[in-house]
N, C-alpha and C positions, 0 to 999 in steps of 0.2 A: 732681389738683389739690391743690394747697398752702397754708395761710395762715401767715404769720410775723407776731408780733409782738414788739413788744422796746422799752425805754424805759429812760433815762439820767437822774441827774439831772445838774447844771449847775453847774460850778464855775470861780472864774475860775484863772487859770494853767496852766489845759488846752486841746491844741488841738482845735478843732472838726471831726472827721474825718466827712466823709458821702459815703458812696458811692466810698471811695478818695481821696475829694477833702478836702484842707484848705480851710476854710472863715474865713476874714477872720471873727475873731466877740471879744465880749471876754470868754465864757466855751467852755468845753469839754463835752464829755459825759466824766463821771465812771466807770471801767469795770476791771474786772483787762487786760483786751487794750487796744486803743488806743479802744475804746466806740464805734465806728461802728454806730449804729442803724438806718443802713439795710442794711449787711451783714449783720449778726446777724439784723435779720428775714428779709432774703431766704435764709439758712443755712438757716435754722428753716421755710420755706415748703416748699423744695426738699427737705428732709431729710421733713417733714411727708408728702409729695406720693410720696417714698421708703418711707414707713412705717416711717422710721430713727429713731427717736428725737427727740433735740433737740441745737442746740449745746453745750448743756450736760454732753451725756454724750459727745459728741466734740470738746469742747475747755472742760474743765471749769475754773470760776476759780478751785478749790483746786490746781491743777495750777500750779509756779511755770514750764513751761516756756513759758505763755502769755503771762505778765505782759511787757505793753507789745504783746503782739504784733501785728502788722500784720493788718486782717480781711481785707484784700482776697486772703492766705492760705488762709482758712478757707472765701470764697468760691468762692478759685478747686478747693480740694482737694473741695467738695461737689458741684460743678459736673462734675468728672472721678468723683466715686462712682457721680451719676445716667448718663452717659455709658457709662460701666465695666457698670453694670446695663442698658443697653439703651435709655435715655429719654433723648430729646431737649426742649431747652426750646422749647414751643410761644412761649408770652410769659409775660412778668412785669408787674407791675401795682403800684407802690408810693405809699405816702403816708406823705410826714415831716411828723412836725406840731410845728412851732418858732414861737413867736414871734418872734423875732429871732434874729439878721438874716434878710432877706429872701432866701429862696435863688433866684429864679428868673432870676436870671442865671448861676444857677451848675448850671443842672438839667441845658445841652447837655453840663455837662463830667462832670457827675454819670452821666450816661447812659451816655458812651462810655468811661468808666471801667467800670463796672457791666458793661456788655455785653464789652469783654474779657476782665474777672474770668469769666465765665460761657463764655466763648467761642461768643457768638454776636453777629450784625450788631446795631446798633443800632436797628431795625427791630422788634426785640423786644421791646424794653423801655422800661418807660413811667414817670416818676418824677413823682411830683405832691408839692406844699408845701401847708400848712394852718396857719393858727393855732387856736385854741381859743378865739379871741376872751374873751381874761379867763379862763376859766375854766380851774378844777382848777392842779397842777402847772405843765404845759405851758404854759397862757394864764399862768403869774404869771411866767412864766420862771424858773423852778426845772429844767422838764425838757423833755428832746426824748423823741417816742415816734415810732413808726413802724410800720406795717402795709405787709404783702408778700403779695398773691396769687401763685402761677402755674401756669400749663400744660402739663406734662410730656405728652409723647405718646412710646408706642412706635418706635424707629428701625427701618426696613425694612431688613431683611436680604435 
């Protein structure tokens, strides 16, 4: 098992990436890569759940070969590590916590982006929105954060 976490702050003229998915918003999450907070945590879950370190030390933002890059990259290349060492994704368990905009029209497309990056069915993976209601960063709309459980289990040979 894995937990990721990861937080953004919030600026306007950037676009709102989550989960692979651009999101209709009128600020962005601020980042060296394109800041998708729910990719970076689920990185960080999966890498956690590997005993691999953190995204940080395999795809580091002093590194210029990252800047602007696509996470659903990082997703996918953590996804084929755990795979490569023998573990399968049992399931994934996430929660973005944004004030605005409301994402839950956008969690089906959020999902079946997520579950390709990962290459597994949709079935496995589960994405949840939350406000802060007012409070901290997140609640004033300064930042998005996010939390990633998940379940690696050994693949049968």
């Amino acid at each position: 098992m894995g937990h990721g976490y990861d937080i953004h702050r919030l600026a306007g003229g950037r676009p709102l990436m989550i989960g692979g998915v651009r999101v209709p918003a009128e600020q962005g999450a601020v980042g060296h890569s394109d800041a998708d907070v729910l990719l970076h945590a689920i990185v960080d879950a999966i890498l956690g759940a590997l005993k691999a370190g953190d995204i940080g030390r395999h795809y580091p933002d002093t590194d210029p070969a990252w800047r602007g890059a696509d996470s659903t990259r990082f997703a996918q290349e953590t996804a084929a590590r755990a795979r490569d060492a023998g573990w399968k994704l049992v399931n994934l368990d996430a929660t973005v916590l944004l004030e605005r905009p409301k994402l839950a029209g956008h969690i089906p497309d959020i999902e079946r982006t997520v579950a390709e990056c990962l290459d597994v069915v949709t079935d496995r993976v589960n994405v949840k929105a939350a406000t802060n209601e007012g409070l901290d960063a997140v609640g004033e709309g300064r930042a998005i954060a996010c939390h990633a459980v998940v379940l690696l289990a050994r693949r049968h040979r």
